[in-house]
C-alpha positions in Angstrom: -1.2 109.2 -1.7 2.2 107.7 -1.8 3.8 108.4 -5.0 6.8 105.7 -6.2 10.6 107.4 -5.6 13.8 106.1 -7.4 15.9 103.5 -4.9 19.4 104.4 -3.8 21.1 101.7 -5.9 20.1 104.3 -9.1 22.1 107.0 -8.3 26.3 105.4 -7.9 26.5 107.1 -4.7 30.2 107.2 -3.4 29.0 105.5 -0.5 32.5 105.2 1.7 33.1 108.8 0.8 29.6 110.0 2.2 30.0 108.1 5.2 33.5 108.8 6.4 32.7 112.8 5.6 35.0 113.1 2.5 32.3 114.9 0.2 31.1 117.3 3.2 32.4 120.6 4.5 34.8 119.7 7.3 32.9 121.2 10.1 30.1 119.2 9.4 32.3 115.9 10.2 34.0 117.9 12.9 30.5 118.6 14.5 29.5 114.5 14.3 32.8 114.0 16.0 31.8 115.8 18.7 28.1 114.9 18.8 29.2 111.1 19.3 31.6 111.9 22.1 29.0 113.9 24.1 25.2 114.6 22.8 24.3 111.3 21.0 21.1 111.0 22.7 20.7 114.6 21.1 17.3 114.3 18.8 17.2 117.3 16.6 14.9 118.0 13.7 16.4 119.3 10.8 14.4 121.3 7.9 15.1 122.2 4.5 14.1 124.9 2.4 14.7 127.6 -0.5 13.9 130.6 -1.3 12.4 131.2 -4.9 9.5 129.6 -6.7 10.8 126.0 -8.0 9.9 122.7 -9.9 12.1 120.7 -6.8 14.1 117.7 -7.7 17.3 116.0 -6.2 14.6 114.9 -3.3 14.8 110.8 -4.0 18.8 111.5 -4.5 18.6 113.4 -1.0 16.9 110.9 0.3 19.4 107.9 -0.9 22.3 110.0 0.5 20.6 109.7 4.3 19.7 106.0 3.0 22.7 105.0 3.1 25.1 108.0 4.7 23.4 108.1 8.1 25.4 105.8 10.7 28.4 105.6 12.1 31.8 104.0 12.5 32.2 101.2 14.9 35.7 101.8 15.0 36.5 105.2 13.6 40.0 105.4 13.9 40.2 101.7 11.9 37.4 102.9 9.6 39.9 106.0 8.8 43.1 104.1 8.2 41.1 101.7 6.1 39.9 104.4 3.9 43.2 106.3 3.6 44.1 103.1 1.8 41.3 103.0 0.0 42.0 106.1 -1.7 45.8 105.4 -2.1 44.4 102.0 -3.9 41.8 103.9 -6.2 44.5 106.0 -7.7 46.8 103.1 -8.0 44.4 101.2 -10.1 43.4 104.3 -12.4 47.1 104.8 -13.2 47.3 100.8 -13.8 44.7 101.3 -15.9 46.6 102.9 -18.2 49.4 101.6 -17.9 49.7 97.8 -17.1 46.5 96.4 -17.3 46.7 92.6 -15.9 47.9 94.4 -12.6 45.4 96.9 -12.5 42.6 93.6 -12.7 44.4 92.5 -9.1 44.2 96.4 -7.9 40.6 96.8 -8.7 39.8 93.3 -6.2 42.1 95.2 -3.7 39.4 98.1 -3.7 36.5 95.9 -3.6 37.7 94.4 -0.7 38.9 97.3 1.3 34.8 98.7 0.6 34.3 95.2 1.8 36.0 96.4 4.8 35.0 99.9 5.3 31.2 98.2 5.7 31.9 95.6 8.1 33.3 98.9 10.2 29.9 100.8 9.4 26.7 100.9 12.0 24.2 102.1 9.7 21.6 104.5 11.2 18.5 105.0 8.3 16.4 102.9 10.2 16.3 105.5 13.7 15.3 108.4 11.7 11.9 109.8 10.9 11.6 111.5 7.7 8.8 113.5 5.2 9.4 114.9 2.1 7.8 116.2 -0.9 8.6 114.5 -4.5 10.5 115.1 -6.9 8.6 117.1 -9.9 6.4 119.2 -6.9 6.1 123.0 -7.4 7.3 124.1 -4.4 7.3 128.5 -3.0 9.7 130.6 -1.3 10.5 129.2 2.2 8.6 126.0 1.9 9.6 123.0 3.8 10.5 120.6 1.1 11.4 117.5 4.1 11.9 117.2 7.6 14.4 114.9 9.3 14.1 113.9 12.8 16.8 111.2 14.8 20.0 111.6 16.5 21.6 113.6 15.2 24.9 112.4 15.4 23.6 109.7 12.9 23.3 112.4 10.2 24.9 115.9 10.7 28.1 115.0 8.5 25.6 114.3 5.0 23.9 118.6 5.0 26.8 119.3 2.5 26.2 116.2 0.1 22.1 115.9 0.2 21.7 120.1 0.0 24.1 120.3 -3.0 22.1 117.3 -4.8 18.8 120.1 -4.2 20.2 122.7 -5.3 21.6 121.4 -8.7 18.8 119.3 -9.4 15.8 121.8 -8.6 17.9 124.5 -10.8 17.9 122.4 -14.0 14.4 121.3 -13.5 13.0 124.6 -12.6 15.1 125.9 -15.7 13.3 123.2 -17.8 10.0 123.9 -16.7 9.9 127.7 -17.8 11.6 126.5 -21.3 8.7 124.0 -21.9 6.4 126.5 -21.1 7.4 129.3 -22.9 7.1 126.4 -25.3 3.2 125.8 -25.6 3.4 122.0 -25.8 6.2 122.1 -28.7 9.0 119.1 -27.7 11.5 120.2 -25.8 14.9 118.4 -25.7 17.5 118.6 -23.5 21.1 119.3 -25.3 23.3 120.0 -22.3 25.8 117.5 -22.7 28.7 119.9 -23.1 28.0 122.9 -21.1 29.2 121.3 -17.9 31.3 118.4 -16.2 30.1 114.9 -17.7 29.6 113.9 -14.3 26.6 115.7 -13.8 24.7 114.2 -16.6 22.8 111.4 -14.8 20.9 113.7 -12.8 20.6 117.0 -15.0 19.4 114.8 -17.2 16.7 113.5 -14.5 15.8 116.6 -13.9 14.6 117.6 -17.0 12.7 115.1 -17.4 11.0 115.4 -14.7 10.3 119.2 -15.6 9.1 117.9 -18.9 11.6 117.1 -21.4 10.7 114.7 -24.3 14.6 114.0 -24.7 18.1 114.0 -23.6 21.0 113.6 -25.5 23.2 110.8 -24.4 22.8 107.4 -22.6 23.8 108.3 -19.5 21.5 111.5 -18.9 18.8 109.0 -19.5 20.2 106.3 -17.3 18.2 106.6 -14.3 14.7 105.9 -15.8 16.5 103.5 -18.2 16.4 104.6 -21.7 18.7 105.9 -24.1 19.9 109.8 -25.7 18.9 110.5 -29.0 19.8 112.8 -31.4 21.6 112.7 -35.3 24.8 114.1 -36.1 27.1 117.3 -35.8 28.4 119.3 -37.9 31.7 117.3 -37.7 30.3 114.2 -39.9 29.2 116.6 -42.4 32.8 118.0 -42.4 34.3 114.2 -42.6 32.0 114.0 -45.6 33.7 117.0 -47.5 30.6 119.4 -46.5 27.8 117.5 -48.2 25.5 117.1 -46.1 23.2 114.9 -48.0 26.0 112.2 -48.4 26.3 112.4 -44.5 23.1 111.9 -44.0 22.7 109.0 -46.7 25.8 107.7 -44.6 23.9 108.1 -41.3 20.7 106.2 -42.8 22.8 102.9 -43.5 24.6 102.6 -40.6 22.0 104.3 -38.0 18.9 102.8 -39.9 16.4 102.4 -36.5 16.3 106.0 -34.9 13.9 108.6 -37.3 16.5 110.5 -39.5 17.3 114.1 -38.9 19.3 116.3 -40.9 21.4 119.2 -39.9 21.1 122.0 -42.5 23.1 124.7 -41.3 26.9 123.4 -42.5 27.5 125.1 -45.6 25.4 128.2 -44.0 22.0 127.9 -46.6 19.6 126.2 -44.8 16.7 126.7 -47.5 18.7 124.8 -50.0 20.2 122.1 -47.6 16.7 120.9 -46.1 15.5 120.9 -49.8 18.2 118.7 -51.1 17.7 116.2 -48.0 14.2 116.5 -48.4 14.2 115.5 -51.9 16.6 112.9 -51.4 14.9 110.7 -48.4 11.3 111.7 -49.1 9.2 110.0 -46.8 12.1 109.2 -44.9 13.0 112.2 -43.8 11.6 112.7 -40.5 12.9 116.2 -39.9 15.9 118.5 -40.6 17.8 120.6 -37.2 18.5 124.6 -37.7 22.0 125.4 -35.7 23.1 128.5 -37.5 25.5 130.5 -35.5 24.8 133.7 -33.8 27.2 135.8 -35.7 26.5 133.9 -39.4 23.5 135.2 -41.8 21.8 132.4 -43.5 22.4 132.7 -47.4 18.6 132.4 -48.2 18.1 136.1 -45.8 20.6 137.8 -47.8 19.7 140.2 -48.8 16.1 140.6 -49.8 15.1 140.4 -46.3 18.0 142.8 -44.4 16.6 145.8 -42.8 13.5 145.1 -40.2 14.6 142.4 -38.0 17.9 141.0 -36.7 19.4 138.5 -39.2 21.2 136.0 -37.4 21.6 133.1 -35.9 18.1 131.0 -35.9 15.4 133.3 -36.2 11.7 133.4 -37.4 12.4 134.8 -40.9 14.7 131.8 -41.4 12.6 129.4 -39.7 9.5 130.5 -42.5 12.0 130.5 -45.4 12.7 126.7 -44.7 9.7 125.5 -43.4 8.0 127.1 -47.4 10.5 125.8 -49.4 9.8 122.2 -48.0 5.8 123.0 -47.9 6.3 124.3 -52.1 7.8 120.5 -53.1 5.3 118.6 -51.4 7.4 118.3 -48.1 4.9 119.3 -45.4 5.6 115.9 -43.2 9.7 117.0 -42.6 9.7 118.6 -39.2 11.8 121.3 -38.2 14.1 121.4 -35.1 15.5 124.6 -33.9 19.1 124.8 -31.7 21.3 127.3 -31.0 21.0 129.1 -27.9 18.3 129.0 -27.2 16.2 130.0 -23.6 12.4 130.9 -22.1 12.1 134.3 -23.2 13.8 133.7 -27.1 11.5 130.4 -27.5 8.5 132.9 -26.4 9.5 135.2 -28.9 9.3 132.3 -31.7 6.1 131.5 -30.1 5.0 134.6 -30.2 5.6 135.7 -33.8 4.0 131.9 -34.5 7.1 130.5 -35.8 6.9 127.7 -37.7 9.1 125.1 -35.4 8.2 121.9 -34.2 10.5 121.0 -31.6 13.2 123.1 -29.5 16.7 121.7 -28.7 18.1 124.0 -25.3 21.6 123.4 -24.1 23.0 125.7 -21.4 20.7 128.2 -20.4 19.1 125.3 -18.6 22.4 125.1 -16.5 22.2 129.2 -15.3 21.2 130.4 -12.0 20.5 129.1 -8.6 18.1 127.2 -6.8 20.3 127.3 -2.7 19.0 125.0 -0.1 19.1 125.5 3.5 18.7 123.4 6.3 17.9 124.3 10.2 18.1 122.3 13.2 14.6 123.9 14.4 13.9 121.3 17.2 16.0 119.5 19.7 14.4 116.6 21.8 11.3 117.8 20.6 11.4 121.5 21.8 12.2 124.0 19.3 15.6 124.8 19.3 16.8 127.3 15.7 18.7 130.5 15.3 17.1 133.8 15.5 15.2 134.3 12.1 14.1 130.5 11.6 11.8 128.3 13.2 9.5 125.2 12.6 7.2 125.4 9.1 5.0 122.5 9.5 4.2 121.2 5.8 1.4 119.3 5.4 2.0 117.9 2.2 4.8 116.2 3.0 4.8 112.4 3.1 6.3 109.8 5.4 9.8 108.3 3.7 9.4 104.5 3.5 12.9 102.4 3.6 13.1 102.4 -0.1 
């Protein structure tokens, strides 16, 4: 049964860019050059795979790219001249930005209208192509056909670069996900990969874990794309703003932040015991957790030194972890939740699971960004014979599903 996908208008594609080739690999451009001049009743089939077990994801993205990147240029060498200004006018109206502001108003209109342009110029081609694909969220093995593309393909051959990258990144942070939520056991897991890599991946990483099974992301834009909001408290900054006491910046966050539920980091001044206790005591009922961050090369004051000798000391571990969640159980605090952070992965959350630690909910940052999940695809058939290099050939897939327009 059809399942719903996200519509192209979610994902701020750089639409003239994908069209006119400007994200791809130049041969790829170079080869629909080519395939215009001389093959463009060529109808190939084009299939995509990896290689690994994976939670796939990036497929509605893939599919927006070929929404609205497969076409062509009515007039390619006007379509080109037209976008060389547009990129001369982009860069203008950043600099503008900055600098003169009322003219940079009249330099935005200017690149409006040359997009303006630059679609009047475009034929698109979305329409003349037959596509399946699996969703995003499927679990998908090694050598699976995840979609199959079939049209001219002179409509399409300049977009493997852009749709094959959006694959790869997104079915690598989901599949990354997936093994941390399962390591896990049902504990929240939230995603705190805000700063591990370039802010403009966050829409989609963010996507991704979600769709692996994330209860939360951390800022408003990773959230964007089913239209919510990040969450989380505070850093260790406030707490330094207020002079290291962390109660007064948490009594500081509960006026001014008064609707989210109030989490307290404990791990400023290095004794979380004593920290979650004071917040604890302070907030009462209010308290809706505290958040263990201690670094990996610090010992927390309440392990030193009674407990030295069996197990490693630092950063978060288990020993800490029981210390804090007793204390709070002793005075009556057994509603305050505890958060755990800190690099954290699948095998070091399976530890904590498996020595029963005492944590409620994990907060992962970037070992959900590791690895690699390549794509792949192969023209298999052309006019409906096959037609692939030595080594690959057609995979039928029979759960993939027909593409509608949206």
């Amino acid at each position: 049964m059809s399942r719903p996908r996200l519509g192209a208008e979610v994902f701020e594609l750089p639409v003239s860019e994908i069209r006119m080739g400007y994200r791809s690999a130049v041969y790829f451009s170079r080869a629909k050059q080519i395939l215009e001049a001389e093959r463009q009743g060529t109808v190939a089939t084009v299939q995509l795979f990896q290689r690994a077990d994976s939670v796939l994801c990036g497929i509605d993205e893939a599919l927006a790219v070929l929404r609205v990147g497969a076409g062509g240029w009515t007039d390619r060498a006007k379509a080109g001249e037209v976008f060389d200004e547009y990129l001369s006018a982009r860069l203008e109206a950043r600099a503008l930005r900055l600098t003169d502001p009322d003219s940079a108003r009249a330099a935005r209109l200017r690149l409006v209208d040359l997009e303006d342009q630059l679609d009047d110029l475009w034929q698109p081609g979305w329409d003349r192509l037959e596509v399946t694909a699996l969703y995003d969220g499927d679990g998908i093995g090694p050598w699976e056909t995840v979609a199959h593309v079939t049209g001219p393909y002179h409509l399409f051959a300049h977009l493997e670069s852009v749709y094959l990258g959006v694959l790869a990144r997104r079915t690598k942070v989901a599949t990354n996900t997936a093994e941390v939520v399962a390591a896990a056991r049902g504990k929240p897991l939230l995603f705190f990969a805000d700063r591990f890599d370039h802010f403009a991946t966050q829409g989609g990483d963010g996507y991704a874990a979600r769709i692996a099974g994330a209860r939360g992301v951390c800022t408003d834009a990773m959230a964007a794309w089913w239209g919510d909001h990040g969450l989380g408290t505070m850093p260790h900054g406030l707490i330094a703003a207020f002079g290291g006491e962390t109660v007064s910046a948490v009594e500081a966050f509960a006026r001014h932040v008064p609707d989210v539920d109030l989490v307290a980091l404990t791990d400023f001044n290095n004794d979380c015991v004593a920290d979650s206790v004071a917040c604890a005591r302070r907030f009462g009922a209010g308290l809706w957790g505290v958040r263990l961050d201690t670094a990996a090369t610090m010992v927390d004051r309440s392990i030193v030194p009674a407990m030295m000798g069996d197990f490693n000391p630092t950063g978060v571990n288990v020993a800490l972890v029981r210390l804090v969640r007793d204390a709070l159980d002793r005075e009556g605090f057994g509603h305050v939740r505890i958060i755990v952070s800190g690099g954290f992965d699948a095998a070091r959350i399976a530890e904590f699971e498996a020595a029963g630690a005492p944590v409620d909910a994990y907060a992962v940052g970037s070992s959900l960004l590791r690895g690699s999940r390549d794509f792949t695809a192969d023209v298999v058939t052309v006019d409906g014979k096959p037609m692939a290099k030595e080594g690959r050939r057609f995979r039928p897939n029979q759960r993939l599903e027909a593409v509608t327009s949206r």
